[in-house]
N, C-alpha and C positions, 0 to 999 in steps of 0.2 A: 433718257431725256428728262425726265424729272430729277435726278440726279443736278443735273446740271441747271433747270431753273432752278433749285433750292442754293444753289452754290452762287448760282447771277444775283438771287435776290438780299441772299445773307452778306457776301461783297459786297452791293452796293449802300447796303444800309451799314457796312463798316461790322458788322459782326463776326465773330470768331465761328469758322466753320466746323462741324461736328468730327467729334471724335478724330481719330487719330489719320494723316495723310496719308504713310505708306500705307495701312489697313487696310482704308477704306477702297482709295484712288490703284494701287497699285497690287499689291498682294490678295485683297480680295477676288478683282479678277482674272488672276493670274489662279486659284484657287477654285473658281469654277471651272475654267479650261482646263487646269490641270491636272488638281489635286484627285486626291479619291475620296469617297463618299462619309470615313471617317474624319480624314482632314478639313472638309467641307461643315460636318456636322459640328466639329469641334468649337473649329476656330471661329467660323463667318459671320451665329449669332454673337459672339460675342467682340467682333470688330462693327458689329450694325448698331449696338447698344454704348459703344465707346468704352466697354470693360474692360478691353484689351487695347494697351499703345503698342505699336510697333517700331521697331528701328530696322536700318538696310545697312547690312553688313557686303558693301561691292568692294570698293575701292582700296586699297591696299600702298603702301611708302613707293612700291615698283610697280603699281599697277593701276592706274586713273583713267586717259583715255585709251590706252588698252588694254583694256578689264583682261582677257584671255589670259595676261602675263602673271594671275594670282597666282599664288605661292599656297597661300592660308591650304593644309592638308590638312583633310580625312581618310583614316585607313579605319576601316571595317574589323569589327573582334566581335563576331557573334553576332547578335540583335541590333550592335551598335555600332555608331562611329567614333572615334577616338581623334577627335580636331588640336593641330595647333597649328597659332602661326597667330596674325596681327592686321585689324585693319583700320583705316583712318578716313575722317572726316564721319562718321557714321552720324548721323544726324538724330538727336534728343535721345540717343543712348541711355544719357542721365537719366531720364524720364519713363523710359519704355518699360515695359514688362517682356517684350518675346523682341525676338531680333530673328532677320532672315539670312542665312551666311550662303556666299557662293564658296565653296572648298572644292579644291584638287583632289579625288580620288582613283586618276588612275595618270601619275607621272608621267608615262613612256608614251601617255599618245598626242599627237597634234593639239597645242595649245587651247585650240577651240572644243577640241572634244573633251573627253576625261574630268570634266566639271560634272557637281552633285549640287545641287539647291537644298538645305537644309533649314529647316523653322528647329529655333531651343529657347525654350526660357531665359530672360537673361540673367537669373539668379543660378543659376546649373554652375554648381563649383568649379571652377577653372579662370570664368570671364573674369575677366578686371578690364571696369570703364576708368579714363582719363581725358578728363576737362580739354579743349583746345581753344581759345579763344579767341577772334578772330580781328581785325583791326578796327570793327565800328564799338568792339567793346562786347558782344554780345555771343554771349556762351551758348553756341548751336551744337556744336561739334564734340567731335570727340575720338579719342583713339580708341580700340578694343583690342585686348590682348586672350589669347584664346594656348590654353594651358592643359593638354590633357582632359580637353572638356568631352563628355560624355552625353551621346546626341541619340536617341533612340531612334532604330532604320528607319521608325512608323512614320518619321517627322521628314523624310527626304519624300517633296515634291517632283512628281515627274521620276524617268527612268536615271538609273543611277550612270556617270559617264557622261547624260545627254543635258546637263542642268544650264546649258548656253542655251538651250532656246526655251527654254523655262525665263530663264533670265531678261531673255529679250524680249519676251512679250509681256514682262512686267516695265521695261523701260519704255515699249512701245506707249504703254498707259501710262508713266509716270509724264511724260514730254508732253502730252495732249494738251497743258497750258491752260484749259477753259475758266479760269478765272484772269489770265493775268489783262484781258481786253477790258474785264468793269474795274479791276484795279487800278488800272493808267487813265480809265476818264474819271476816276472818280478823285484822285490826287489831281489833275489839271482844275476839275470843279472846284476844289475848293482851295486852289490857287487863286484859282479869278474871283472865286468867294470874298477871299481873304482883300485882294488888291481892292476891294471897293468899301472894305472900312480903313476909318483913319489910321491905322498901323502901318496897314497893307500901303494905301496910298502914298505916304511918305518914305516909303522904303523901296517899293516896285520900279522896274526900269523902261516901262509902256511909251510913256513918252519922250525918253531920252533915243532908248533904242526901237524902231521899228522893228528890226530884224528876230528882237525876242518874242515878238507879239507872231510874228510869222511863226515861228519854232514850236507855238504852242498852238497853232493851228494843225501844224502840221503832226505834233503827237496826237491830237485830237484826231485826226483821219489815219492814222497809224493804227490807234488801238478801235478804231472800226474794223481796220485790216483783217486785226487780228482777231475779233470777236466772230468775223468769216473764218477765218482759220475755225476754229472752235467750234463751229458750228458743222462746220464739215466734219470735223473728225467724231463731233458724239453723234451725227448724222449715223455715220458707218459704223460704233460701237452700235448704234440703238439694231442694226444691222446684223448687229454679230461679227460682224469685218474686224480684225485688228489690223489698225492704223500703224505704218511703217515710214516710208521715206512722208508721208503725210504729216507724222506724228516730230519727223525732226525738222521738218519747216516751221513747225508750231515751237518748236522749242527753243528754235535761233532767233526766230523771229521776236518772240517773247522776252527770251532774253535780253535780247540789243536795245527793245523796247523800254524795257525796265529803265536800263542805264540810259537812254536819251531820253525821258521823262526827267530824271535826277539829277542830270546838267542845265537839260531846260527851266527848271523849276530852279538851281542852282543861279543860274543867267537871269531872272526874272528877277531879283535881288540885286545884283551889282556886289558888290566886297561886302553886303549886308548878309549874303547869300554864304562867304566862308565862315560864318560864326557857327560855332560847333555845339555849344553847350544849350542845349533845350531851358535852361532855367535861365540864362542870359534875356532882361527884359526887349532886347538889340535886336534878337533874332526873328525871323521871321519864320512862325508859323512851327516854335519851339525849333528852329533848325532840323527841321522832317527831312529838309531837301537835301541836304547836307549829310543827314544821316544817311539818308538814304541810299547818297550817291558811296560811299565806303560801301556801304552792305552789299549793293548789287556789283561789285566787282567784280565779285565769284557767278553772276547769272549766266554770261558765256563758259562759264569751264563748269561749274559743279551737274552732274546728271550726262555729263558728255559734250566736250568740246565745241563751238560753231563750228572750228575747223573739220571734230569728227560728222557734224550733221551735216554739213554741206559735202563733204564725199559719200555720204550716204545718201542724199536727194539727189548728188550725179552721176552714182553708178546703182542706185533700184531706183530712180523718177526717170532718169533724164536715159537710162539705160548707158552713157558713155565708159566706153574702157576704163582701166585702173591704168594711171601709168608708171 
């Protein structure tokens, strides 16, 4: 719970949140639940301290929303794992110091089983990071190619084989979303900020269109929604509970959020709203709205499909069949 005011109050005043996301938010406690008491000691002070950035090695060219279908293998030689294979979108790669890999260690069993969760340095000879750049222009991503990389057993989380529910109770926490409700009022504030100086005024579309001025009421009671969202589920971490079909209602909903923020804000403008270039003196509000609206077009697909969150909220929330 403190976690989470330090993270409302740093958002709302626009500051960059501490240390590193996967660390903190995700791998950290996936590391108290899972890890063992050397892994714990190692790593945790120095994800609390920000000495350690982390990257998430999931996602794979054959493998996005169905992670099960990784490839990336580890066979075992001694003390060690022996990894290759290749994963994509891995997010600040470039920047991290440790990476967390899902890898194949046992081929012949059921897709979901036979996974190993693996922590390596990402200087361990073998990695090679490569750049992906994404359409708003801004270099998040990145490929990893994994080459005869040599992983010590110490560093495999959780039992070897069983790294899928290792894995899902770090995505359980990555989805929880509790920042994205102060980040959607605080771009509408200072939308209506903006519209009431002379810039803003001559460029806004308040009084031609009615219907945009609704649209921003309505993300306004959205990111209320969702700041309940949020609130429930650190409710249930502060509980010890790890948040499940809870945790992907937060994430779709977050998601979608995003992106009807950065149309609205897009619509609030009029064709002032498609200018792209933040130094264009034209644009309104450096073209935020604009940028914005490219950038989150991966909000519903990067972390896990809408499509996959919503069969997850209606076969463990809603209990309905698979069909």
């Amino acid at each position: 719970m403190e976690q989470f005011i330090l993270k409302q109050e740093m958002t709302a005043a626009g500051a960059p949140l501490p240390g590193s996301n996967v660390g903190i938010d995700m791998l950290g406690p996936v590391l108290i639940l899972h890890g063992t008491e050397d892994q714990r000691r190692d790593h945790l002070p120095r994800i609390l301290s920000g000495e350690t950035v982390w990257a998430q090695g999931y996602s794979e060219p054959g493998a996005g929303s169905d992670l099960a279908s990784l490839a990336t293998r580890a066979v075992r030689d001694g003390d060690e794992y022996v990894v290759n294979g290749q994963k994509i979108w891995t997010t600040h790669a470039h920047q991290a110091d440790w990476l967390l890999v899902l890898t194949r260690t046992e081929p012949d069993a059921p897709k979901h089983r036979g996974i190993s969760f693996l922590l390596t340095d990402i200087r361990t000879p073998g990695i090679t990071i490569r750049p992906l750049v994404n359409m708003a222009w801004w270099h998040d991503f990145n490929e990893t190619f994994f080459e005869d990389v040599r992983i010590p057993a110490s560093q495999r989380v959780g039992e070897e084989n069983r790294g899928w529910y290792v894995a899902m109770t770090l995505l359980d926490h990555e989805r929880s979303r509790i920042t994205d409700a102060i980040e959607s009022q605080r771009a509408i504030r200072r939308l209506i900020d903006y519209t009431q100086t002379d810039h803003g005024r001559a460029r806004n579309r308040f009084a031609a269109r009615r219907s945009v001025v609704l649209q921003l009421v309505d993300r306004l009671i959205e990111s209320e929604v969702m700041f309940n969202f949020s609130l429930r589920i650190i409710t249930m971490q502060e509980k010890g509970l790890v948040p499940n079909y809870e945790a992907s209602v937060s994430k779709f909903f977050g998601g979608e959020l995003q992106q009807r923020v950065a149309r609205s804000g897009m619509a609030a403008f009029g064709l002032y709203g498609q200018l792209w270039d933040p130094d264009d003196p034209r644009a309104p509000m450096e073209a935020w709205f604009n940028q914005q609206y490219a950038r989150t077009a991966a909000s519903t697909i990067g972390g896990g499909t809408a499509e996959i969150q919503r069969n997850v909220v209606a076969t463990r929330g809603l209990g309905l069949p698979r069909g």
